[in-house]
C-alpha positions as CSV (number, residue, x, y, z in Angstrom):
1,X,227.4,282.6,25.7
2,X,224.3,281.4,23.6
3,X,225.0,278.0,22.6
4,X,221.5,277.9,20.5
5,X,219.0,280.1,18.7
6,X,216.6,279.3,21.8
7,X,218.8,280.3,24.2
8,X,218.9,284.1,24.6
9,X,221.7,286.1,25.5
10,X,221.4,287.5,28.8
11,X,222.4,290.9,29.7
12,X,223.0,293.1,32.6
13,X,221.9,297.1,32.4
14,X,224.7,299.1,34.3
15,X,223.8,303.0,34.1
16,X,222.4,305.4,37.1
17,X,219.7,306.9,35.4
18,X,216.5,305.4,35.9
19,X,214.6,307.1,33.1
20,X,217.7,305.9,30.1
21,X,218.0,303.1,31.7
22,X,214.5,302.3,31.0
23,X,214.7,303.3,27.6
24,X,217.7,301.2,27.2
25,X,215.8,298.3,28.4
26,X,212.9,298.9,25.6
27,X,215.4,298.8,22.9
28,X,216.9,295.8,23.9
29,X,213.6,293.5,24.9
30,X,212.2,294.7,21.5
31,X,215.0,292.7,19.6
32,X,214.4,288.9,19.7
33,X,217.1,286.9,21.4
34,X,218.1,289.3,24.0
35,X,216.5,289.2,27.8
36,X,217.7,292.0,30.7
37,X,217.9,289.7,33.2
38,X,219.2,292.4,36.1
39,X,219.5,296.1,36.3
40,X,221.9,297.7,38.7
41,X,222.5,301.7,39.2
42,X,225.9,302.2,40.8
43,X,229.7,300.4,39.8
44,X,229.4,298.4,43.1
45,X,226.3,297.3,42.1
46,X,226.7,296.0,38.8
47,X,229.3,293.8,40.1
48,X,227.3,292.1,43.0
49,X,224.7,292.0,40.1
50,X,227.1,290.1,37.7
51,X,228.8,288.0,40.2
52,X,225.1,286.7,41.3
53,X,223.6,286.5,37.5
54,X,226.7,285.6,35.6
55,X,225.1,287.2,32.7
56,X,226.8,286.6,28.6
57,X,227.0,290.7,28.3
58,X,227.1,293.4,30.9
59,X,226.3,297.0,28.9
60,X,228.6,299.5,31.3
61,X,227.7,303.3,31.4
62,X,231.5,305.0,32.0
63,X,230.0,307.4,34.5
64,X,228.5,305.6,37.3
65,X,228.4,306.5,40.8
66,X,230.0,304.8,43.3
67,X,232.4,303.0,41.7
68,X,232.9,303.9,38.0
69,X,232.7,301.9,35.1
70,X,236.0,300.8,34.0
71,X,236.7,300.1,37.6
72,X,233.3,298.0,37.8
73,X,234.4,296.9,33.9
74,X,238.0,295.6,36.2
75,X,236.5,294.0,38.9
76,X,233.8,292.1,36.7
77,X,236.2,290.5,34.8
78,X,238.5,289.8,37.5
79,X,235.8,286.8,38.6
80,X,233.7,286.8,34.9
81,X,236.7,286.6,32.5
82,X,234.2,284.7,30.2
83,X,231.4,287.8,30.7
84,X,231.9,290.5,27.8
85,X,231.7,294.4,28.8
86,X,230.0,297.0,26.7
87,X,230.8,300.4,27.9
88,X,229.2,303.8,27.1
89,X,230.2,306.8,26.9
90,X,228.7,310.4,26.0
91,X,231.8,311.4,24.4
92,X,234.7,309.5,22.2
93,X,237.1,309.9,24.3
94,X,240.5,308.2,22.8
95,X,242.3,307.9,26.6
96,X,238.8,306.0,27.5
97,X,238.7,304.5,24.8
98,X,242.1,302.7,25.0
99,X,241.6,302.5,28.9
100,X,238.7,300.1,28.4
101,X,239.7,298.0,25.8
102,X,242.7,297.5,28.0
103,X,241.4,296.4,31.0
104,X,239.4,293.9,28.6
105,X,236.2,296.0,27.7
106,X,234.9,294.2,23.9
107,X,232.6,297.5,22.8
108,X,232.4,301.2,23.0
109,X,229.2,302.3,21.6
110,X,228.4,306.5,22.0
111,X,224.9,307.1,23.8
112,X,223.7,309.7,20.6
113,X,224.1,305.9,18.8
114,X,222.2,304.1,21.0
115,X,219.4,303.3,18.6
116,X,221.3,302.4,16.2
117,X,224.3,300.7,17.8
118,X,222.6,299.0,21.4
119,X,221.4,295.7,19.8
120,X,224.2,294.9,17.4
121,X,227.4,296.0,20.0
122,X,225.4,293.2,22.5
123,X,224.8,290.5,19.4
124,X,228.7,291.1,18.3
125,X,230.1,290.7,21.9
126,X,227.5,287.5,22.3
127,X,229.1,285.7,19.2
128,X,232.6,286.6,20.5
129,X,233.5,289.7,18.5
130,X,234.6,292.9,19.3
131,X,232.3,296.1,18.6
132,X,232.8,300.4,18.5
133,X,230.7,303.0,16.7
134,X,231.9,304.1,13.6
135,X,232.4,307.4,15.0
136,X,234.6,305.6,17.4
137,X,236.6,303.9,15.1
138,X,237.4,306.9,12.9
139,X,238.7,309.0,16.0
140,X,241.3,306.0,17.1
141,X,242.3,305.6,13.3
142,X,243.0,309.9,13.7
143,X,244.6,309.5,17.0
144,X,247.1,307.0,15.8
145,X,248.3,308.7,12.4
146,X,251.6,310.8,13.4
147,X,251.6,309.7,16.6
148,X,253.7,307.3,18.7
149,X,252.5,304.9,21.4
150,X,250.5,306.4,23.7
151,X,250.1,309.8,22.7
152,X,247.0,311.4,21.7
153,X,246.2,314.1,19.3
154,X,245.3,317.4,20.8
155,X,244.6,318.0,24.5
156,X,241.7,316.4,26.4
157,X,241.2,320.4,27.9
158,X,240.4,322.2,24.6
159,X,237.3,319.7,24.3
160,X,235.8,320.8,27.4
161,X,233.1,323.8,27.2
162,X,233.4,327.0,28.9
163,X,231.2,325.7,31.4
164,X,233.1,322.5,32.1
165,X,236.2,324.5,32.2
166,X,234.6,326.9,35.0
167,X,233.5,324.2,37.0
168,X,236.6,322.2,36.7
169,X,238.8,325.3,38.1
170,X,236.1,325.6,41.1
171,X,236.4,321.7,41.6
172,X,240.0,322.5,41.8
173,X,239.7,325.3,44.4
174,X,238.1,322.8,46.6
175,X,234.4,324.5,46.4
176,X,231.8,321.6,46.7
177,X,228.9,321.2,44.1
178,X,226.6,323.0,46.5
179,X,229.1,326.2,46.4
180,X,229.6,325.8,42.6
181,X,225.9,325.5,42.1
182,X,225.4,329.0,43.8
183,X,228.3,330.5,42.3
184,X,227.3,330.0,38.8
185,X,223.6,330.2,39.0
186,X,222.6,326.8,38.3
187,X,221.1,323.9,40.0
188,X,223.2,321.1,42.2
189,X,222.0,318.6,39.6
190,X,223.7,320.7,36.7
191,X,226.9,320.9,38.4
192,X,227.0,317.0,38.5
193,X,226.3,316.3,35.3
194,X,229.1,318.9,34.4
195,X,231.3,317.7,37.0
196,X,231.0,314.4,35.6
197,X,231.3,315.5,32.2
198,X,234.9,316.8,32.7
199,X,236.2,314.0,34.6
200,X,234.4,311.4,31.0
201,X,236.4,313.9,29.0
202,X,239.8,314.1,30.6
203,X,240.2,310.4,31.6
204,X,240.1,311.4,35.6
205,X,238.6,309.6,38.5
206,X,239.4,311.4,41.3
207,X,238.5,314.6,42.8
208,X,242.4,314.7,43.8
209,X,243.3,314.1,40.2
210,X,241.8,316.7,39.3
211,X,243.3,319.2,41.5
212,X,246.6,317.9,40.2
213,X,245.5,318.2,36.6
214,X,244.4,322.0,37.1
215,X,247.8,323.0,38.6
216,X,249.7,321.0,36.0
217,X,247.1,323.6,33.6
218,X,248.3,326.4,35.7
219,X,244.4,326.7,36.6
220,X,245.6,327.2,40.1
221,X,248.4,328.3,41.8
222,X,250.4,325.2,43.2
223,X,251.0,326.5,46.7
């Protein structure tokens, strides 16, 4: 961690998109103190990236290819325990949420509060804080009123779209992005984005824990 005002804190850009990640980049380098020393665009990456820079923050996007992010967010820490994780997310997902901070995650910052949020979440984890959007914050302090350890209000499901929920039944029915792409009209890059959209949203990894979420729905028949 910075030690002095000269010294500036050093950062590591996790997230698969070239063109955000960029633009991630410009925000950052146009606030004094801060240099990107490395970029990476998959989970594995990032961590080859960390364990080689050893950088004061790494700024985690959840959805990365490869290897997600709070597995990347894991393994970093696992050799960096001194290296504080930024994840972020399109949605405000409370399972995430509490998934991250557990496996030692120190801010959650929401992608539509970028601007706003990028530069302070990194300066907060620098000085040893912890930092979430507001919007963040107001969804755990909802989450937890009338509800025990653990739960959370509402289901992940309803918060999908009609979309998300037709692509996660496919996903389900084994069909591959290139089938679900032609069976719903749109391109294979749509279906990605989606597909990654409903795993953010309901906490899953795994094609296979999915499959076992959509029965559990009664999406699919279970034999």
């Amino acid at each position: 961690m910075p030690t002095s005002p000269d010294r500036k804190i050093r950062v590591v850009l996790a997230e698969d998109h070239t063109l955000v990640r960029q633009g991630f980049r410009r925000i950052l380098e146009d606030s004094s103190g801060i240099e990107v020393v490395g970029e990476a665009s998959t989970g594995l990456a990032a961590i080859e990236l960390s364990k080689k820079l050893k950088p004061d923050v790494v700024v985690m996007d959840l959805a990365m290819p490869e290897l997600g992010g709070l597995e990347a967010t894991e393994e970093i820490l696992k050799v960096l325990p001194e290296t504080k994780i930024l994840i972020l997310s399109m949605y405000s997902n409370d399972a995430y949420m509490r998934k991250a901070f557990k496996l030692g995650a120190r801010g959650y910052v929401l992608k539509n509060a970028i601007e706003v949020d990028l530069t302070r979440a990194v300066r907060a984890l620098a000085d040893g804080d912890t930092y979430m959007s507001p919007g963040i914050s107001n969804v755990l302090i909802e989450n937890l009123k009338g509800h025990g350890p653990g739960e959370v209000a509402g289901d992940a499901y309803d918060r999908l779209t009609l979309r998300e929920k037709e692509v996660l039944q496919l996903i389900a029915q084994g069909k591959s992005n290139k089938e679900i792409a032609v069976m719903l009209d749109i391109s294979f890059n749509t279906v990605a984005v989606h597909r990654a959209r409903v795993m953010e949203t309901l906490g899953i990894h795994r094609t296979a824990e999915l499959v076992l979420y959509a029965v559990k729905k009664g999406l699919i028949p279970s034999s």
